[in-house]
C-alpha positions in Angstrom: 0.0 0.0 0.0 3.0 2.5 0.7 4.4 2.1 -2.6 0.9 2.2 -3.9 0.5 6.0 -2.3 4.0 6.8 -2.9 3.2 6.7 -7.1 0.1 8.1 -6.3 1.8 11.2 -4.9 4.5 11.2 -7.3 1.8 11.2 -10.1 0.1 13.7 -8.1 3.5 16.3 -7.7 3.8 15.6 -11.7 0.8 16.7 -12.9 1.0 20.0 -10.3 4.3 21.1 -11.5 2.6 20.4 -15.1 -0.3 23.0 -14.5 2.1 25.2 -12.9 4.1 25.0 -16.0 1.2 26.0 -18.5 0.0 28.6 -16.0 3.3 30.2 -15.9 3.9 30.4 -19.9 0.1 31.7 -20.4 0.3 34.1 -17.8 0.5 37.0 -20.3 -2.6 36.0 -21.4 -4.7 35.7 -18.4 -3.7 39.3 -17.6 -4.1 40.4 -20.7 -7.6 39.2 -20.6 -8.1 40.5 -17.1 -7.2 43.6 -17.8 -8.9 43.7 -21.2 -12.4 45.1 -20.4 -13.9 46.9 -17.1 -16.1 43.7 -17.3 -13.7 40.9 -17.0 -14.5 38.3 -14.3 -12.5 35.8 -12.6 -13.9 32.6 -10.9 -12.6 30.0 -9.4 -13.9 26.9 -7.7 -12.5 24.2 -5.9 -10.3 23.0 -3.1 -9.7 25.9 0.0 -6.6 23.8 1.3 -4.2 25.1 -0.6 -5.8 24.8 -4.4 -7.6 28.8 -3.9 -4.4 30.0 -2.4 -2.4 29.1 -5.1 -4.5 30.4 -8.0 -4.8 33.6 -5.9 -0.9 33.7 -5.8 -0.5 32.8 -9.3 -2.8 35.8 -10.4 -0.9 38.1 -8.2 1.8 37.2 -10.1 0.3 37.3 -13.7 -0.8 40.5 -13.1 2.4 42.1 -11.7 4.8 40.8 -14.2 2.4 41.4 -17.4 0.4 44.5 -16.3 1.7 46.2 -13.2 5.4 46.5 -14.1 6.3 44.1 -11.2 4.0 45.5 -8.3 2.4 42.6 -6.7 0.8 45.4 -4.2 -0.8 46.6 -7.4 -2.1 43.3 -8.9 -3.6 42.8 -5.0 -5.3 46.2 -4.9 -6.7 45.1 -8.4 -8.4 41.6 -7.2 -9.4 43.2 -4.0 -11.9 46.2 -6.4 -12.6 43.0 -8.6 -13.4 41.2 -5.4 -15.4 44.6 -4.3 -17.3 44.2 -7.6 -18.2 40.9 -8.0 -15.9 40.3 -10.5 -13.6 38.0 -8.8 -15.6 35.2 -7.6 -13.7 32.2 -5.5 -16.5 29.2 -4.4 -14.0 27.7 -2.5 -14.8 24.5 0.2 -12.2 22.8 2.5 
């Protein structure tokens, strides 16, 4: 069974560091699209443990690199007034 949950996790770890991989070379586009239109929403759904907290980071990031010249204060302050207006939407459970 160890060996079992060991590949599982390994399999697991792999397919993270995949998604962080595409996230990180289409990051440009996600704040592109963001910041695109006064109407642009953002929602995510799914796991509060640790799932929410790294797509928050990982917009944080987007948005500072791509459309706040590296102020992650900035891309914050942005999802907070998106937060404000509805327009940044997390369902998360735990």
């Amino acid at each position: 069974m160890a060996a079992g949950y060991c590949q599982l996790a390994a399999e697991a770890r792999r397919e993270r560091e995949e998604k962080e991989k595409e996230w990180a070379a289409r990051a440009a586009e996600v704040a592109a699209l963001v910041e695109s239109s006064e109407d642009s929403r953002v929602y995510v759904c799914g796991d509060g443990g640790g799932m929410a907290r790294d797509v928050h980071a990982a917009l944080v990031d987007a948005l500072a690199k791509h459309a706040f010249a590296g102020d992650e204060a900035k891309a914050a302050e942005k999802l907070a007034e998106m937060t404000k207006q509805g327009r940044y939407v997390r369902d998360i459970w735990s």
